[in-house]
C-alpha positions in Angstrom: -15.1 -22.0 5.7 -11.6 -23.3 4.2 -8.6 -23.3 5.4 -6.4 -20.1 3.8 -4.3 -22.3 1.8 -7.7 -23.5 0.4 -9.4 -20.4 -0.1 -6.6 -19.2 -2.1 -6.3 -21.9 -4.0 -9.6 -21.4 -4.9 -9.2 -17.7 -5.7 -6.3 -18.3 -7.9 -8.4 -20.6 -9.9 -11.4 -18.4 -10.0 -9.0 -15.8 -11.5 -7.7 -18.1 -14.0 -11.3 -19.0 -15.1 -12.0 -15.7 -15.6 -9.2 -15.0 -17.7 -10.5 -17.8 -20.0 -14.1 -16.9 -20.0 -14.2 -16.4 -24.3 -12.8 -20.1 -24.3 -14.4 -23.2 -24.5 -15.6 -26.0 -21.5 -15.5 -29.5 -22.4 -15.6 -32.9 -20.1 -12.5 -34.8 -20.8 -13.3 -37.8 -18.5 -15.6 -39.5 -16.0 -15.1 -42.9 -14.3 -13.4 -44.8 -12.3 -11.6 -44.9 -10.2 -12.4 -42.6 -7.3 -15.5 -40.9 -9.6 -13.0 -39.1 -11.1 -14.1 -35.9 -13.0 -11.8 -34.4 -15.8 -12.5 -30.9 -17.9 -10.3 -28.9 -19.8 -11.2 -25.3 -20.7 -9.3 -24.1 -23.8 -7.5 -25.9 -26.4 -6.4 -29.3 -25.4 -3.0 -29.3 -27.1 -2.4 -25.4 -26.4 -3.4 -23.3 -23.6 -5.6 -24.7 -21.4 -7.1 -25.0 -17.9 -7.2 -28.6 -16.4 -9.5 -29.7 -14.0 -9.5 -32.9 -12.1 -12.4 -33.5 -9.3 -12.4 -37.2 -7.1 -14.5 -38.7 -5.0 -17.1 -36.7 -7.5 -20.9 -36.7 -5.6 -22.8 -34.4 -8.8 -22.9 -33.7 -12.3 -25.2 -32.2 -14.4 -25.5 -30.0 -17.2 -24.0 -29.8 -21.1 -20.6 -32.0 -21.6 -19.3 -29.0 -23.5 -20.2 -25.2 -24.0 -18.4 -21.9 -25.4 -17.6 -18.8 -23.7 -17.4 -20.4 -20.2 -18.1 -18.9 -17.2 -17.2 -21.3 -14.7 -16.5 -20.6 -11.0 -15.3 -22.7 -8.0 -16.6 -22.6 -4.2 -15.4 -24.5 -1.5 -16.2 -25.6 2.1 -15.3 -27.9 4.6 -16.4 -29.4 8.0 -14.8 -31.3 10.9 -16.4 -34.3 11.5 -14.8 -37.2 14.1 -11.2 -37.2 13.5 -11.3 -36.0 10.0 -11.5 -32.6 8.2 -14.4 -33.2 5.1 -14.2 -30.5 2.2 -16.9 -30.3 -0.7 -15.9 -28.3 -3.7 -18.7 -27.0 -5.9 -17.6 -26.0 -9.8 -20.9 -23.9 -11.5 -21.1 -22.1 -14.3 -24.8 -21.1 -13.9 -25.1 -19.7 -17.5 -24.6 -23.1 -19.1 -26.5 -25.2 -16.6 -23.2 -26.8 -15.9 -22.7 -28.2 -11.5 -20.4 -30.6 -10.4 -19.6 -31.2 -6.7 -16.6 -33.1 -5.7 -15.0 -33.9 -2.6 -11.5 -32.5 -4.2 -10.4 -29.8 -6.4 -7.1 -30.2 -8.7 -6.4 -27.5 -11.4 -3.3 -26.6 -13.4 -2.7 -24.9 -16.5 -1.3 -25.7 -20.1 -1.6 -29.4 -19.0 -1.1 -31.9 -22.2 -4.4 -33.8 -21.5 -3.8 -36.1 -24.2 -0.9 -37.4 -21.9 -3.0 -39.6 -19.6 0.0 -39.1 -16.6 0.4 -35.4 -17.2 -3.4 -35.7 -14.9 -1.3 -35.2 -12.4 -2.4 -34.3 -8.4 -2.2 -30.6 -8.3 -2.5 -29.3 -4.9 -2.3 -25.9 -3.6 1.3 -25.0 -1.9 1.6 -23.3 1.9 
């Protein structure tokens, strides 16, 4: 189970998802470095849902559907001297999976500006 701070986190985004669900999902980016994992939901110059996932384990599924149903899950483990999280983003629907070792997500992000891809983290 996640911490609170993650857990809400992750509700928020579910919620925000949701609210997009008659939008479209399309991959922005994969690569290097870190197996970093980019897809914006909505209009990439309007309103928009960003998602950035590092240290990215999975990916399958289309590179870009309509009417998007996408949700998050998250859990994490103590192992040694470090807490490990795995972050799971699934819209069964579309046949889309992704599991990443982070979650980031912030809306009405201009994607087209490569440092608006920003670290979003959730707050206390």
């Amino acid at each position: 189970m996640l911490e609170d701070k993650w857990s809400r986190w992750i509700a928020e985004a579910n919620a925000v998802l949701a609210a997009y669900a008659d939008c479209d999902a399309r991959w922005w980016l994969f690569g290097p470095p870190y197996n970093t994992f980019q897809l914006v939901v909505g209009e990439p110059t309007g309103e928009n849902v960003a998602i950035m996932l590092c240290r990215t384990k999975y990916i399958a599924g289309p590179t870009s559907w309509h009417n998007q149903k996408l949700k998050v899950s998250g859990d994490s483990n103590f192992s040694g001297y470090q807490m490990n999280r795995t972050f799971c983003l699934e819209d069964a629907a579309a046949g889309f999976r992704a599991e990443s070792a982070t979650f980031h997500w912030a809306k009405n992000v201009k994607v087209m500006d490569h440092y608006k891809w920003c670290v979003w983290l959730p707050t206390e």
